[in-house]
C-alpha positions in Angstrom: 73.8 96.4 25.5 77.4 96.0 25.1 78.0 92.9 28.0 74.6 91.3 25.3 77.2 92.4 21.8 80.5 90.9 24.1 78.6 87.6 25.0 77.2 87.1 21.0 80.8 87.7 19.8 81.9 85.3 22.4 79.1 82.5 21.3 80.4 83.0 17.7 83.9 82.7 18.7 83.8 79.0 20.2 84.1 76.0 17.5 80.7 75.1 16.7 79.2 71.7 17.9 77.5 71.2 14.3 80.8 68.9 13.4 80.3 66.8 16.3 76.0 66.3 15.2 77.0 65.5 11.7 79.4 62.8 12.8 76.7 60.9 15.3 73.9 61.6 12.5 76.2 59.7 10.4 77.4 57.4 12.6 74.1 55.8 13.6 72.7 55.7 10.0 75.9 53.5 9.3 75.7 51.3 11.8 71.5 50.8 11.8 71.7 50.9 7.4 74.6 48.1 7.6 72.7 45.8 10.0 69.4 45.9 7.7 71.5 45.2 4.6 73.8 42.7 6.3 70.5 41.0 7.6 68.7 41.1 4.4 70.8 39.0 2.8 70.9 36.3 5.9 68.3 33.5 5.2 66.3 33.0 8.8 68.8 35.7 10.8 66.5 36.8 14.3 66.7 40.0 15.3 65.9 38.7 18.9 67.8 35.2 18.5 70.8 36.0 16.9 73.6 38.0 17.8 74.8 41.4 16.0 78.2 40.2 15.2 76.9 37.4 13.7 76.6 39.2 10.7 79.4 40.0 10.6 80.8 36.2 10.4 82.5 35.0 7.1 82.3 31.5 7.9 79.2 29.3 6.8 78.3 26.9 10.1 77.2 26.5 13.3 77.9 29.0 16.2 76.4 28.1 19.7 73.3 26.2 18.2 73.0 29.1 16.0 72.6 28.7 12.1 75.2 30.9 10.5 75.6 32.2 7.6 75.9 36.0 6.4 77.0 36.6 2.6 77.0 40.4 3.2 79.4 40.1 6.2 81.6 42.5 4.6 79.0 45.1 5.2 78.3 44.8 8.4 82.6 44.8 9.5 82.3 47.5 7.5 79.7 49.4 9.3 81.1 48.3 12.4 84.2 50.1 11.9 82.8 53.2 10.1 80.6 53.8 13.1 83.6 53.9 16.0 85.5 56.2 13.2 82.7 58.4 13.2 81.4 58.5 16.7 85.0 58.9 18.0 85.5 61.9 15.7 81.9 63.6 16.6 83.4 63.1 20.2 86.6 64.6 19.0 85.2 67.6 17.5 83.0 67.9 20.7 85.9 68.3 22.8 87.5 71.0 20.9 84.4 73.0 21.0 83.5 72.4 24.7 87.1 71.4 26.4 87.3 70.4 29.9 88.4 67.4 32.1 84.5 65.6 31.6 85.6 66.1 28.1 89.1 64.2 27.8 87.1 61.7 29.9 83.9 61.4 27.0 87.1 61.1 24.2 88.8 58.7 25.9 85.4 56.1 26.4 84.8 57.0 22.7 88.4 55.7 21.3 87.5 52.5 23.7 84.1 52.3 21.6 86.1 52.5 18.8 88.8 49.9 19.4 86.2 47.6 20.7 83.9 47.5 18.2 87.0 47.6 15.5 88.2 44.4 17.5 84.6 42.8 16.9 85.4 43.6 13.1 88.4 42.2 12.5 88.1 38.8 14.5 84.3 37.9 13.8 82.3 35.6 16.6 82.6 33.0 14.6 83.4 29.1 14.3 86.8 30.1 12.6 87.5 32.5 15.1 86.9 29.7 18.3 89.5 27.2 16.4 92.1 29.7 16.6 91.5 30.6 20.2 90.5 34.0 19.0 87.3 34.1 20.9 88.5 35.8 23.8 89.6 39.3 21.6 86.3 39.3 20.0 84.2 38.9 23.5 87.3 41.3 24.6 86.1 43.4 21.8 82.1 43.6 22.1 82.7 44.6 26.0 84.8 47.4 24.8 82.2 48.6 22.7 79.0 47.9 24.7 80.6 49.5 27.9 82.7 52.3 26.6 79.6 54.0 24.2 77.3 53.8 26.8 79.5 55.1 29.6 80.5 57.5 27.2 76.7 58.7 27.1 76.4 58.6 31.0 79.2 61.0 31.4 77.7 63.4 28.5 74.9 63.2 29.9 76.0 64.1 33.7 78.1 67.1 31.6 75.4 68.3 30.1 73.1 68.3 33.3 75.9 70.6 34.7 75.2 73.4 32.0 72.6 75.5 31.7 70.9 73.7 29.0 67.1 72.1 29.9 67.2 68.6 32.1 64.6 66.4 30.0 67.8 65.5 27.2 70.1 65.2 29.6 68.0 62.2 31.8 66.8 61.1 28.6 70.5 60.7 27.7 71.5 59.3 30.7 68.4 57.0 30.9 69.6 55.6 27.3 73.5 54.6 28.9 72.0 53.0 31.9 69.5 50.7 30.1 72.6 49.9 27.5 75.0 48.5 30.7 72.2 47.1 32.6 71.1 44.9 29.6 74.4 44.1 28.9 75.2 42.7 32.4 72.0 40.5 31.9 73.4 39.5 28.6 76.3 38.5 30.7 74.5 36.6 32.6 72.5 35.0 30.3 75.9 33.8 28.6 77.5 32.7 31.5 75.2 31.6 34.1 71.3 29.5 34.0 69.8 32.1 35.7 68.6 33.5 33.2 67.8 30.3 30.7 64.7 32.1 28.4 66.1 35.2 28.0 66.8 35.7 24.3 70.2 36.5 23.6 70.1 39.2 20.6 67.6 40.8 22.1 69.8 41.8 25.1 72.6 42.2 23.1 70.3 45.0 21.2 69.2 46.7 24.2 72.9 46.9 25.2 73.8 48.4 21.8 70.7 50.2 20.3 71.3 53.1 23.5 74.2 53.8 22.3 73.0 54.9 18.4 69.9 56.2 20.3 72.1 58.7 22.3 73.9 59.6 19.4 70.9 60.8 17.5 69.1 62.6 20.8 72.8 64.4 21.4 72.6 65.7 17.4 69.1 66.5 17.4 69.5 68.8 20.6 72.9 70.6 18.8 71.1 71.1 15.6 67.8 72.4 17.4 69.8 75.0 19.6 71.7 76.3 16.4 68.1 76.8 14.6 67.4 78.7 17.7 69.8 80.6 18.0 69.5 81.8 14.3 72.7 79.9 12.9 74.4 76.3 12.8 77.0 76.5 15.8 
């Protein structure tokens, strides 16, 4: 009886996780609200032809054979940015209530999400951007992004496969980070090579990306279901 009173008190003494579920709740909803608004407003824009950071593109022209031309890019840089803020700090709080060395490892990938996908912000994929020799920091940019959220979810993942917690999120999770960097090498590939001609472009690019928001609602939905359980929010 009193080990059971010892290990409550314990439970209740550690920061709670909620912080950390609020941040990634908030963090995909940004992201997936910015794109449909920044979309809206882009006359012909293909979910499956044309690239994310598209959107994001100031400049009214031609990009790659690609039509562009996004009046509501300010939205989407916005969103861009607002998500690496906000999944860096759910990561952040995270850490402080479940330290450890896999820890510092899932912060570090999530400040590389975030200066990646900050990068793709603030030097848009676009005509302007290719004049000025700028391409290079936005591709730079996106592979920041891309890679470092969904390593970031492999590694949470294998951390949360070593608790005690049930398996199925923690495959699941896993599952989501592998998908994201194997469809971002054959977006690579489909960029830089003909071996894969047909393959269209944003569509890759989406199965890259999508894990990554995907992961960030499975990992609050799991925190916010335990702290039901366990009869309060931490």
């Amino acid at each position: 009886m009193g080990s059971r009173s010892q290990d409550a008190s314990t439970s209740r003494a550690r920061p709670s996780l909620v912080p950390a579920a609020i941040c990634w709740i908030a963090a995909a909803t940004v992201y997936l609200v910015a794109e449909a608004v920044t979309a809206a407003g882009f006359a012909g824009y293909s979910y499956a032809a044309n690239f994310i950071s598209d959107l994001g593109v100031p400049d009214v022209g031609v990009m790659q054979g690609r039509p562009i031309d996004s009046p509501r890019s300010a939205v989407m840089n916005a969103g861009f940015i607002a998500h690496g803020i906000l999944a860096a700090a759910g990561a952040a709080a995270a850490v402080r209530a479940r330290p450890g060395v896999l820890g510092r490892g899932f912060l570090v990938l999530a400040v590389l999400h975030l200066l990646g996908i900050t990068a793709v912000a603030l030097v848009p994929g676009g005509p302007h951007t290719m004049e000025h020799g700028l391409g290079a920091v936005h591709t730079a940019g996106a592979g920041a992004a891309i890679c470092g959220g969904n390593l970031a979810t492999v590694l949470a993942a294998f951390r949360l496969r070593r608790s005690p917690a049930p398996r199925a999120p923690a495959l699941v999770g896993a599952g989501l980070g592998v998908l994201g960097l194997l469809s971002a090498a054959v977006l690579v590939l489909h960029m830089t090579t003909d071996l894969i001609p047909a393959a269209p472009g944003g569509a890759w690019e989406r199965a890259a990306v999508y894990p990554i928001q995907a992961a960030e609602l499975l990992a609050a939905t799991v925190i916010l279901s335990r702290s039901r359980r366990a009869g309060h929010l931490g």
